[in-house]
MDTraj code that builds the backbone (N, CA, C; nanometers):
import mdtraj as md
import numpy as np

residues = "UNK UNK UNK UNK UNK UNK UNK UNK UNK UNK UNK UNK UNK UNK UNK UNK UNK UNK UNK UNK UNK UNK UNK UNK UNK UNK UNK UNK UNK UNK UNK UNK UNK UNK UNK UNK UNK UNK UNK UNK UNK UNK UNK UNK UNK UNK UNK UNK UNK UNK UNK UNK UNK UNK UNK UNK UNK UNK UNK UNK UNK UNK UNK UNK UNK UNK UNK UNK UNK UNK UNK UNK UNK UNK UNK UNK UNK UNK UNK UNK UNK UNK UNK UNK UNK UNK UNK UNK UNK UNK UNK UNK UNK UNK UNK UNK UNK UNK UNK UNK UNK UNK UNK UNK UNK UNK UNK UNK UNK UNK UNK UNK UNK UNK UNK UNK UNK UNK UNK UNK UNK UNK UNK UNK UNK UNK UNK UNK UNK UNK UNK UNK UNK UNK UNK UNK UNK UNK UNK UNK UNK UNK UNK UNK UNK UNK UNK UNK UNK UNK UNK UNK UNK UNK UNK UNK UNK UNK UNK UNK UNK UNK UNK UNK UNK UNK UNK UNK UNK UNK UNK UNK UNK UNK UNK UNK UNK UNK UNK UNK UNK".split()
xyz = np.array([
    [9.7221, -2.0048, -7.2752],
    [9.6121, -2.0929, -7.3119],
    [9.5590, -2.1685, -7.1897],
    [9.6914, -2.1799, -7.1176],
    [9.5971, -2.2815, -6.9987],
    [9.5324, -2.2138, -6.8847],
    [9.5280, -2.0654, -6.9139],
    [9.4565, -1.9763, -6.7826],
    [9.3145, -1.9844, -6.8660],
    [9.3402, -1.9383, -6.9830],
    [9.1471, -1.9238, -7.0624],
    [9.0670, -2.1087, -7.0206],
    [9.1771, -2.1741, -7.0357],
    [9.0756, -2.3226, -7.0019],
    [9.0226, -2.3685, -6.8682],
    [9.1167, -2.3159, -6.7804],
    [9.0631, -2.2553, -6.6598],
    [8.9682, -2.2035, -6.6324],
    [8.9553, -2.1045, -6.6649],
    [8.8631, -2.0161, -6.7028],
    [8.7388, -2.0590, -6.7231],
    [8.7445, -2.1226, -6.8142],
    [8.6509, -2.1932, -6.8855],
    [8.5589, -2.2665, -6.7505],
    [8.6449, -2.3678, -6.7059],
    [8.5588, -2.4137, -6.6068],
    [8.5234, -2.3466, -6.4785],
    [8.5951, -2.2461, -6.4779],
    [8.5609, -2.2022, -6.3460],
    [8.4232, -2.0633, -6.3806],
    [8.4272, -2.0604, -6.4361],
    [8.3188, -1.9023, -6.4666],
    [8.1730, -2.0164, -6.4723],
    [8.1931, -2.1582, -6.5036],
    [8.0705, -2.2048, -6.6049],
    [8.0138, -2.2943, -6.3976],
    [8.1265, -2.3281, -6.3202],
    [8.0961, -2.3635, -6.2105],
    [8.0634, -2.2849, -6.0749],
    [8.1833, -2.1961, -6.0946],
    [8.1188, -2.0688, -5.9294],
    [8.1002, -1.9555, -5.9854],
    [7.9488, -1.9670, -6.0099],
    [7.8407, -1.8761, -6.0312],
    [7.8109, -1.8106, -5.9031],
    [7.8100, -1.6807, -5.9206],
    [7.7974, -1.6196, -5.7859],
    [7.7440, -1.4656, -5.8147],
    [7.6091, -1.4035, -5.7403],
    [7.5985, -1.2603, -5.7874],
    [7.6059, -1.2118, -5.7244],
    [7.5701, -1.0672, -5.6715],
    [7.5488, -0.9904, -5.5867],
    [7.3608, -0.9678, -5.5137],
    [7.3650, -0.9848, -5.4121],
    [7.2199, -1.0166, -5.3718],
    [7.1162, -0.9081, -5.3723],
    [7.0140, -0.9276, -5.3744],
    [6.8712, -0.8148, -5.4475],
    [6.7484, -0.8909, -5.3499],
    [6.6830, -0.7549, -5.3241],
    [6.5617, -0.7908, -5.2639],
    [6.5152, -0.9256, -5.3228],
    [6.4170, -1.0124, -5.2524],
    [6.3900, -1.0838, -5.3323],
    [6.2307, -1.1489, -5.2206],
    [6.1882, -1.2771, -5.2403],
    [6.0657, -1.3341, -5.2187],
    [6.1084, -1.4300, -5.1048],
    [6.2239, -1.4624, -5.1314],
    [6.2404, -1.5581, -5.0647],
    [6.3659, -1.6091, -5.0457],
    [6.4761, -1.6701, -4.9734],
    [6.6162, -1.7509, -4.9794],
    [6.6332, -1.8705, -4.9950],
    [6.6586, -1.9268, -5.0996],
    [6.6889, -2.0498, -5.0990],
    [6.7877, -2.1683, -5.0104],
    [6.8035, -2.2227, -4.9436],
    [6.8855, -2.3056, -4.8977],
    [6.9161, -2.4731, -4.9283],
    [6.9419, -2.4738, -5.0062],
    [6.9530, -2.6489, -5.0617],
    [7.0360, -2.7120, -4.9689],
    [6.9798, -2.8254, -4.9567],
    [7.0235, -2.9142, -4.8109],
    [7.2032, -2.9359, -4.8550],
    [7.2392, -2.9890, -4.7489],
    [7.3969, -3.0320, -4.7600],
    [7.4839, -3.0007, -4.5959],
    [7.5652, -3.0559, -4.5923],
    [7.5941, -3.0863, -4.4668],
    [7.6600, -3.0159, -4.3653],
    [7.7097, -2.8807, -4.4722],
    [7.7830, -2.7156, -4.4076],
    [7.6970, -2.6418, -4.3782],
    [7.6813, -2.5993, -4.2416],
    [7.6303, -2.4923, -4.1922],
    [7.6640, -2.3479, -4.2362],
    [7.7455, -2.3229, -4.2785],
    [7.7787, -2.1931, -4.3780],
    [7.6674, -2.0786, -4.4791],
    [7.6059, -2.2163, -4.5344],
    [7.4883, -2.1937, -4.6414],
    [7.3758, -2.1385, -4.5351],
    [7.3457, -2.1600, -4.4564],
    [7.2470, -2.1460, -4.3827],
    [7.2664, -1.9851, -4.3141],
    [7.3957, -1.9908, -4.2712],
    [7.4357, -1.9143, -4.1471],
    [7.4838, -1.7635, -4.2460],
    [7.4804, -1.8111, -4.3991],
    [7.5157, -1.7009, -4.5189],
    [7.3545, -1.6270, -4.4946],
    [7.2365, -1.7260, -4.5415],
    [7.1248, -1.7117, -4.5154],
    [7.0611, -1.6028, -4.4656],
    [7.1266, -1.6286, -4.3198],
    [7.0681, -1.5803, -4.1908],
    [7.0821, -1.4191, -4.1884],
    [7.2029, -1.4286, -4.2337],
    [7.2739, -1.2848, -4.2902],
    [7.2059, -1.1895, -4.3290],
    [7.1176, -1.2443, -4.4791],
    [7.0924, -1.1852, -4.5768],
    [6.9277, -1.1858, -4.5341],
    [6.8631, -1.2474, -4.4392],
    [6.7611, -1.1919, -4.3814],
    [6.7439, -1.1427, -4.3103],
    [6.8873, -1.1008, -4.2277],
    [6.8426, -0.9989, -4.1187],
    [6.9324, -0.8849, -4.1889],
    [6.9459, -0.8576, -4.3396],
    [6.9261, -0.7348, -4.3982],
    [6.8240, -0.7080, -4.4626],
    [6.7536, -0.7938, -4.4779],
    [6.6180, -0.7405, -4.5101],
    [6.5963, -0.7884, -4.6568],
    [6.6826, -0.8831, -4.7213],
    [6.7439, -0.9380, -4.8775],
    [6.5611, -1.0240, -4.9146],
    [6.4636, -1.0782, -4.7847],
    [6.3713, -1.1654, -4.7778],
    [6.3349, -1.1713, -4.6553],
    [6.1693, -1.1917, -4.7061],
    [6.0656, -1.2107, -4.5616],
    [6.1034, -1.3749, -4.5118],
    [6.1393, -1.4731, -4.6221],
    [6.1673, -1.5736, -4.6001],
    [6.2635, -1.6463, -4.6313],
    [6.3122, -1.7761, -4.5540],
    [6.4308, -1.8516, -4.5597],
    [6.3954, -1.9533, -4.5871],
    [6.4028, -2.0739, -4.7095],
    [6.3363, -2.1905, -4.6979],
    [6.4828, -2.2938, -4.6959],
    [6.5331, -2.3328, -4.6091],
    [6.6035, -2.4555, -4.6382],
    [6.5326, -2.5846, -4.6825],
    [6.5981, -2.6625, -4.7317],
    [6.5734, -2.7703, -4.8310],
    [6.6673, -2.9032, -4.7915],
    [6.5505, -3.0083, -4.7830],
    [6.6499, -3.1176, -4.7374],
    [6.6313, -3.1992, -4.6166],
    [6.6592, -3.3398, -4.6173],
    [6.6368, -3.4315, -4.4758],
    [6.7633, -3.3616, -4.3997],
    [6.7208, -3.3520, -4.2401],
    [6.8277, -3.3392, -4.0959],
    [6.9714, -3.4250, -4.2013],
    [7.0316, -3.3148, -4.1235],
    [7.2017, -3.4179, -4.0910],
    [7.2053, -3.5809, -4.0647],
    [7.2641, -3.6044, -4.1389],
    [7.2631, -3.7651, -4.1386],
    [7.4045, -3.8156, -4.0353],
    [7.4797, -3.7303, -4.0137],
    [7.6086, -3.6829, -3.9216],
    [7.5516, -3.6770, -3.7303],
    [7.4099, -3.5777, -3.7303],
    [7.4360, -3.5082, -3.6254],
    [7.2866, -3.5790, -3.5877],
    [7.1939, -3.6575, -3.7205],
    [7.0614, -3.7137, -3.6425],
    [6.9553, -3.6224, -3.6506],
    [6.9949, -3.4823, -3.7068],
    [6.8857, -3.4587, -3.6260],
    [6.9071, -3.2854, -3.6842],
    [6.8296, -3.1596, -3.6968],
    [6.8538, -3.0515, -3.7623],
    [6.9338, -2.9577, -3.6643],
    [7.0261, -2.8640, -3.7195],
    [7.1042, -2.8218, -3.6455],
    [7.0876, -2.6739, -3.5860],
    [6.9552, -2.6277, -3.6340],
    [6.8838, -2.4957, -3.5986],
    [7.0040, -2.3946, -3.5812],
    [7.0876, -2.4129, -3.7121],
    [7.1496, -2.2993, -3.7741],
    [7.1246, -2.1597, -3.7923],
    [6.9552, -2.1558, -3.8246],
    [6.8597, -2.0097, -3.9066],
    [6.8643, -1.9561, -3.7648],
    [6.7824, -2.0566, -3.6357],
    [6.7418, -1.9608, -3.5584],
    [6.8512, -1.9526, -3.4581],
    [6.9800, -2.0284, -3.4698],
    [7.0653, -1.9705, -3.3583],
    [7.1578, -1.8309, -3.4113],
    [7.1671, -1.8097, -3.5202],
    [7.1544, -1.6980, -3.6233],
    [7.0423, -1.5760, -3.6292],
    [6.9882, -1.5700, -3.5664],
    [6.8962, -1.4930, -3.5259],
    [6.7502, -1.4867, -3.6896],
    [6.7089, -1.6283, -3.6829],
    [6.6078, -1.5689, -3.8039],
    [6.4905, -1.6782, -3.7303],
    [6.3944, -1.5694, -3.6870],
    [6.2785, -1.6569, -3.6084],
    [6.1932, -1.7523, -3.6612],
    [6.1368, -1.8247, -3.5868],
    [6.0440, -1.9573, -3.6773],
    [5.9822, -1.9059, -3.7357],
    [5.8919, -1.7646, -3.7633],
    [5.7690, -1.7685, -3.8259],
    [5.7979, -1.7072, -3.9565],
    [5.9715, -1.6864, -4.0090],
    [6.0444, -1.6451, -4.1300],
    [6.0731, -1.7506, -4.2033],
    [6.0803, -1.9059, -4.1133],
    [6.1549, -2.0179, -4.1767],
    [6.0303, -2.0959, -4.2225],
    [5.9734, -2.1306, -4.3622],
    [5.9353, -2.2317, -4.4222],
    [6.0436, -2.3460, -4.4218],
    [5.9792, -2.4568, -4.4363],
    [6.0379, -2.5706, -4.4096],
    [6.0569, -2.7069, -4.5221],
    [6.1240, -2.7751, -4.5471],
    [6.1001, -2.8581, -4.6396],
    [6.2060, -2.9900, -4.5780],
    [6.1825, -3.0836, -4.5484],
    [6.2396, -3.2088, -4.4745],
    [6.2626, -3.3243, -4.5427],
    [6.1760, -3.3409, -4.6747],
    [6.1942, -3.4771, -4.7394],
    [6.3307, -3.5418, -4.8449],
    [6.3195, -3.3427, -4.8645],
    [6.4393, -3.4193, -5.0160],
    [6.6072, -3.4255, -4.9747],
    [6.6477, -3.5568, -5.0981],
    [6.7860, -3.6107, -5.0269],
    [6.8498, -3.5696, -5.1607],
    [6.8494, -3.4868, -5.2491],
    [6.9058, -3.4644, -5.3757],
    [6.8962, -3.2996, -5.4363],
    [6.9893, -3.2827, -5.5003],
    [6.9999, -3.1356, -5.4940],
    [6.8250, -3.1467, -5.6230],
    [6.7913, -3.1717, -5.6865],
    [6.6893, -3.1779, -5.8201],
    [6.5853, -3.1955, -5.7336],
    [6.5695, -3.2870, -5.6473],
    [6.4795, -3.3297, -5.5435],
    [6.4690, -3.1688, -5.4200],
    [6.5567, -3.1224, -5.3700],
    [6.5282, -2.9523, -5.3458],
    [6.4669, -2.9181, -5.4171],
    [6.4999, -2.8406, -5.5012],
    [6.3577, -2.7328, -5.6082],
    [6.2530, -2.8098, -5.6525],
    [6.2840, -2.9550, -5.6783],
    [6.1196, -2.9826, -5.6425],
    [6.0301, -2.9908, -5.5474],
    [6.1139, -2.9551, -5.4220],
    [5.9715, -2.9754, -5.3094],
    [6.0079, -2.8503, -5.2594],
    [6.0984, -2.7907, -5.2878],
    [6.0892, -2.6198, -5.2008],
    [5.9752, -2.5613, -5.3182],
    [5.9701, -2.5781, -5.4610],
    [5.8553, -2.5424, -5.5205],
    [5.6850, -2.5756, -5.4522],
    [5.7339, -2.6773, -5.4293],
    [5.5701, -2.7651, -5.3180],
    [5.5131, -2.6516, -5.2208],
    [5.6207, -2.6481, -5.1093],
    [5.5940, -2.5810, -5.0209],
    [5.5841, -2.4114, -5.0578],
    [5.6305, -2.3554, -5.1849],
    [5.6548, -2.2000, -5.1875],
    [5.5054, -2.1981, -5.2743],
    [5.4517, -2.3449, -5.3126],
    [5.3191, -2.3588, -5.3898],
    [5.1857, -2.3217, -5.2878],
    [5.2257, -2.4190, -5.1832],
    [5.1454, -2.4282, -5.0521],
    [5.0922, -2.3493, -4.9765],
    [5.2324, -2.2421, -4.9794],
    [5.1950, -2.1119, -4.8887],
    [5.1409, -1.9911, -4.9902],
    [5.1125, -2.0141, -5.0384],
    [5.0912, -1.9185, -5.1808],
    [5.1700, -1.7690, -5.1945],
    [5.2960, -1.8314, -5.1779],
    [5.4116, -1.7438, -5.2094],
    [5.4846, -1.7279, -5.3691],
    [5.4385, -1.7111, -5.4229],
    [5.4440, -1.6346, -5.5671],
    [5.5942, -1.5742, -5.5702],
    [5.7201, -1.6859, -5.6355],
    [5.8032, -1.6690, -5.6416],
    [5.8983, -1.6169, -5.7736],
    [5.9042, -1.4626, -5.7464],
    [5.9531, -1.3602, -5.8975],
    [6.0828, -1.3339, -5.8220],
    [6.1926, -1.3392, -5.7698],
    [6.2981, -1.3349, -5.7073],
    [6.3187, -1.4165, -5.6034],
    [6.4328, -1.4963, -5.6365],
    [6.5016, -1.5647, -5.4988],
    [6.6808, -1.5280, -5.5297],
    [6.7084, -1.5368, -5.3483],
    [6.8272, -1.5959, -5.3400],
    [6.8465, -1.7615, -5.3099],
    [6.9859, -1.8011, -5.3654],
    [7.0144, -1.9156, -5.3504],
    [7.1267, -1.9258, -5.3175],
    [7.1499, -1.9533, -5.1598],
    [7.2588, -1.9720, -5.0902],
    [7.2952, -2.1821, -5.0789],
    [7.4238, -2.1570, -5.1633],
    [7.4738, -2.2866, -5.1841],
    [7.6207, -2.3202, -5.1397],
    [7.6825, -2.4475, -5.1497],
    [7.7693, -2.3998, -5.1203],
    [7.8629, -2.3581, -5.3199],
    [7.9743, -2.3268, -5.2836],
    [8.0137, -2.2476, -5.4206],
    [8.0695, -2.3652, -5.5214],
    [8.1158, -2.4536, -5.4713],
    [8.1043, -2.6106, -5.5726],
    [7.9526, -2.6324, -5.6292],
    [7.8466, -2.5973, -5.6160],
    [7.7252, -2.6405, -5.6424],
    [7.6164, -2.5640, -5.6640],
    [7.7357, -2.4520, -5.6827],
    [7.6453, -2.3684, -5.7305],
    [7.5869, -2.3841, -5.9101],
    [7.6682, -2.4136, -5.9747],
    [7.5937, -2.4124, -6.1074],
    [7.4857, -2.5574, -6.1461],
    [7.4971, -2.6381, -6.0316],
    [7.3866, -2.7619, -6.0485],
    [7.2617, -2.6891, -5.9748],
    [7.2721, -2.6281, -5.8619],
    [7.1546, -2.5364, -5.8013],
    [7.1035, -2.4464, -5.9100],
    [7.1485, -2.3906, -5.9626],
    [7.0685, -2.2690, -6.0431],
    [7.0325, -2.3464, -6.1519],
    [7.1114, -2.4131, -6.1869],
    [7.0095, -2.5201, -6.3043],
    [6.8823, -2.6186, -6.2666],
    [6.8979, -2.6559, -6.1377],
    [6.7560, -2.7467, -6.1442],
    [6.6679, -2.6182, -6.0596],
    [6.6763, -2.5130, -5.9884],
    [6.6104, -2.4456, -5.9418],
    [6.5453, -2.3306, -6.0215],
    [6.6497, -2.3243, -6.1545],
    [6.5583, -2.2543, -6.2549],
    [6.4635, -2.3278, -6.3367],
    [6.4955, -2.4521, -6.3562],
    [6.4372, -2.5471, -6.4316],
    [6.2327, -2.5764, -6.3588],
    [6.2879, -2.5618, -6.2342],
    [6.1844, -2.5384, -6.1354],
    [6.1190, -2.4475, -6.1622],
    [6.1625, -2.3040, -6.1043],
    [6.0695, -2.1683, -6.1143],
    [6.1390, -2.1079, -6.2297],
    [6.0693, -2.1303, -6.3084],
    [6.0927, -2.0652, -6.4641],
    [6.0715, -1.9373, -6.4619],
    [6.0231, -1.8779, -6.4179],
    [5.9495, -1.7208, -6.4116],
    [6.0285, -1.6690, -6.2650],
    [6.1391, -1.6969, -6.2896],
    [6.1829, -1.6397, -6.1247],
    [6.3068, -1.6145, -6.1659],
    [6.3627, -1.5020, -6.1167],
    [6.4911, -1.4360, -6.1721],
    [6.6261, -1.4804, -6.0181],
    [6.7430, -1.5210, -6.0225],
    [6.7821, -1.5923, -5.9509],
    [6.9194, -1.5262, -5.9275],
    [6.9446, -1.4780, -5.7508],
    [7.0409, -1.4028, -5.7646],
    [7.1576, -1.5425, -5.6437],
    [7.2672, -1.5348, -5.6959],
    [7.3321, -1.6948, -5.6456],
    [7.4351, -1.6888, -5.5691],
    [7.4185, -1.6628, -5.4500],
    [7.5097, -1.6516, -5.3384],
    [7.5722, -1.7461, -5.2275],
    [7.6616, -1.8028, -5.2794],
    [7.7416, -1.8982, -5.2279],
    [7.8418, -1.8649, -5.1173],
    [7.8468, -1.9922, -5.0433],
    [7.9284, -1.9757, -4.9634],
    [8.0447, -2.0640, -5.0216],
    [8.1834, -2.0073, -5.0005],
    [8.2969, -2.0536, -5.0082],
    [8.3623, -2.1967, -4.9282],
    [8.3424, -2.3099, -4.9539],
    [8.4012, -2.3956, -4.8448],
    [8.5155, -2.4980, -4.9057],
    [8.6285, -2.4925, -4.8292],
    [8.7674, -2.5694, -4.8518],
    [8.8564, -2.4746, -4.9468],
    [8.7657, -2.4650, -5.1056],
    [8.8193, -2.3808, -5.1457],
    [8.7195, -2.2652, -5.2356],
    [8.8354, -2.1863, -5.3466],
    [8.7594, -2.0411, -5.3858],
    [8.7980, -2.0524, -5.5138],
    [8.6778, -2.0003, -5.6163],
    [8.7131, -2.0009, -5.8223],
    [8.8665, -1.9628, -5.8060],
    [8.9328, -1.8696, -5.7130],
    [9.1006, -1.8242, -5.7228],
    [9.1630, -1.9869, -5.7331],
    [9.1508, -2.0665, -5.6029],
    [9.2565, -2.1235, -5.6071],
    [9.1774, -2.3140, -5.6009],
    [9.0903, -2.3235, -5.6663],
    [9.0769, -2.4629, -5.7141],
    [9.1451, -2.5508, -5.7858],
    [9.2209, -2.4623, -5.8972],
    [9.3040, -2.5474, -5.9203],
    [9.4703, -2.5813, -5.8832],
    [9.4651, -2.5397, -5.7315],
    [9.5978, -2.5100, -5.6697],
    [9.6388, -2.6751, -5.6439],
    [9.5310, -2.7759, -5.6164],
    [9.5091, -2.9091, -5.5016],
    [9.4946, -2.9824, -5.5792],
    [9.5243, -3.1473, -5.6198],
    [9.4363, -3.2328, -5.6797],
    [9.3484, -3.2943, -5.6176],
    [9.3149, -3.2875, -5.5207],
    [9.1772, -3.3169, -5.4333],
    [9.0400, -3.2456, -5.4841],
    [9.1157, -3.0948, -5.4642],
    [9.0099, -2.9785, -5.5003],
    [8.9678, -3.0060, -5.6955],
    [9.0808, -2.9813, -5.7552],
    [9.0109, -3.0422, -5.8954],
    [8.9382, -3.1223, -5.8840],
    [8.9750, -3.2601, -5.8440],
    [8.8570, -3.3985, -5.8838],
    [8.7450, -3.3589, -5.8363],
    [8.7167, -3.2802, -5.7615],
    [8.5879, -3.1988, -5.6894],
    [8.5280, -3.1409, -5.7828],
    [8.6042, -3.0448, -5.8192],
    [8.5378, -2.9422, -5.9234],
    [8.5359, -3.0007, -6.0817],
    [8.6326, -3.1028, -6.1289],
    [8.5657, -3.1775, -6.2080],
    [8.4966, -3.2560, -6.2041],
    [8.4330, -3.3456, -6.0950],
    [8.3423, -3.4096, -6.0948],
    [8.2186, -3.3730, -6.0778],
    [8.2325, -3.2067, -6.0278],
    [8.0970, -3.1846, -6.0238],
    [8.0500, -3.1384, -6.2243],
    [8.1494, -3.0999, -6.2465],
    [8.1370, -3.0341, -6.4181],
    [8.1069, -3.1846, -6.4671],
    [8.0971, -3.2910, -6.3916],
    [8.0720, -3.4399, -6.4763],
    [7.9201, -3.4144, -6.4222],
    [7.8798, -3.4314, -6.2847],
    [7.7395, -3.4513, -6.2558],
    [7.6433, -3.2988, -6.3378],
    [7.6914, -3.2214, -6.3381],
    [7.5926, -3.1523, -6.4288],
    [7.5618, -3.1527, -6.5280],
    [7.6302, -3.2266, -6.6224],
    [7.6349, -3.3365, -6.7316],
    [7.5198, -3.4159, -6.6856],
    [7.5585, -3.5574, -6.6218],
    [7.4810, -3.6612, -6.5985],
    [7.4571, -3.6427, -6.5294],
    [7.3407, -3.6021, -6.4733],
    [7.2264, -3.5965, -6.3704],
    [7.1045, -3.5242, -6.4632],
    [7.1608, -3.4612, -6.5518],
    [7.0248, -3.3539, -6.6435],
    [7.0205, -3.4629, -6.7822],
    [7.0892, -3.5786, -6.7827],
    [7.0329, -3.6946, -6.9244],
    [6.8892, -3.7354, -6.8749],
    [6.8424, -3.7447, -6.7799],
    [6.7079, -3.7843, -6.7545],
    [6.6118, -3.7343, -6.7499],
    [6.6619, -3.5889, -6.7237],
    [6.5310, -3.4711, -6.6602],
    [6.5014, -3.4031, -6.8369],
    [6.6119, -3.4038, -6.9165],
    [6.6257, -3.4007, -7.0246],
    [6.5274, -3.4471, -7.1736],
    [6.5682, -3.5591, -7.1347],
    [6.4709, -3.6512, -7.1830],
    [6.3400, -3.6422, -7.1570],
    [6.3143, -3.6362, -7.0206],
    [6.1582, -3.6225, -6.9716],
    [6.1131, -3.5016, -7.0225],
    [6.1396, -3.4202, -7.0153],
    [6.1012, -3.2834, -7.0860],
    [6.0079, -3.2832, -7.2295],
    [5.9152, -3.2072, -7.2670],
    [5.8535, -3.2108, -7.3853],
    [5.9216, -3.1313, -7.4863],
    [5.9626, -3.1987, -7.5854],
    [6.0143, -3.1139, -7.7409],
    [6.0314, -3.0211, -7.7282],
    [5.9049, -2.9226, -7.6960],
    [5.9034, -2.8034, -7.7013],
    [5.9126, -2.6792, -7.5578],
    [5.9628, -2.7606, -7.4387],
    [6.0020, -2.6629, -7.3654],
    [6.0682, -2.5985, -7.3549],
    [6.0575, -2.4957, -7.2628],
    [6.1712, -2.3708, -7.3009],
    [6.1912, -2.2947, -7.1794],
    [6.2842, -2.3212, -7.1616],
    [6.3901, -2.2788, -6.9803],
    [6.5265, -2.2368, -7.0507],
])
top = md.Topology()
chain = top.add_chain()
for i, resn in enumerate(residues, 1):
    res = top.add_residue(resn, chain, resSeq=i)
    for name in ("N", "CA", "C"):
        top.add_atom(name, md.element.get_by_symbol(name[0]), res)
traj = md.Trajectory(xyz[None], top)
């Protein structure tokens, strides 16, 4: 019984697929270079014409850490987005900018890290409704195998199963009766 409850949380938190052509790569801001440098990867296989990271510079380093292009993915692949400080606040302004450039978004990847991945695909679908979402995480500290090895690593992974809870009571609410995501 206590592997299925496991289970339970771990299938519903590290969401993860296998990657598909797509329009574009998602990158939601956060402070591991991993996500980025996963990214970089998957555009120089050809996964997307574009890479959009998401998110204000490092609050650590001051300043952006030109991850994409020391990774080999040139400026004129990287759209840009600088303002937002919140994962909900990402897909709303990487939508801005994928609005801007009139990039018509029917496939993305979304490179996250793998704790955050199931709050990413929820506000980024909530975002592009009409966009099919393939969710490729990077692994950091730990992996769905062994999260619940640590009690550090649990309070992690249960607290994020708390914020995806409370963080969507508002966006929730705001929503009209009748939408449908």
């Amino acid at each position: 019984m206590y592997e299925k409850f496991l289970n339970y949380f771990t299938d519903y938190i590290f969401v993860k697929d296998e990657p598909q052509k797509a329009d574009v790569i998602f990158v939601p801001g956060n402070g591991y270079p991993q996500m980025a440098a996963h990214a970089a990867e998957l555009w120089k296989e050809g996964f997307a014409p574009y890479v959009l990271p998401s998110g204000r510079y490092s609050t650590v380093l001051g300043h952006f850490a030109g991850v994409l292009q020391k990774n080999g993915v040139p400026e004129k692949a990287v759209l840009r987005e600088d303002k937002a400080t919140y994962t909900y606040e990402n897909a709303l302004r990487s939508r801005e900018v994928t609005d801007a450039a009139g990039i018509e978004v029917k496939k993305a990847i979304l490179c996250c890290r793998n704790l955050h991945a199931r709050r990413c695909i929820l506000y980024y679908q909530l975002v592009y409704p009409e966009t099919e979402f393939f969710v490729c995480p990077s692994d950091i500290e730990f992996t769905r195998e062994n999260w619940h090895t640590k009690g550090e690593w649990i309070d992690q992974v249960l607290g994020e199963m708390e914020r995806c809870g409370g963080q969507f009571h508002k966006i929730l609410r705001e929503l009209p009766a009748d939408s449908e995501f």
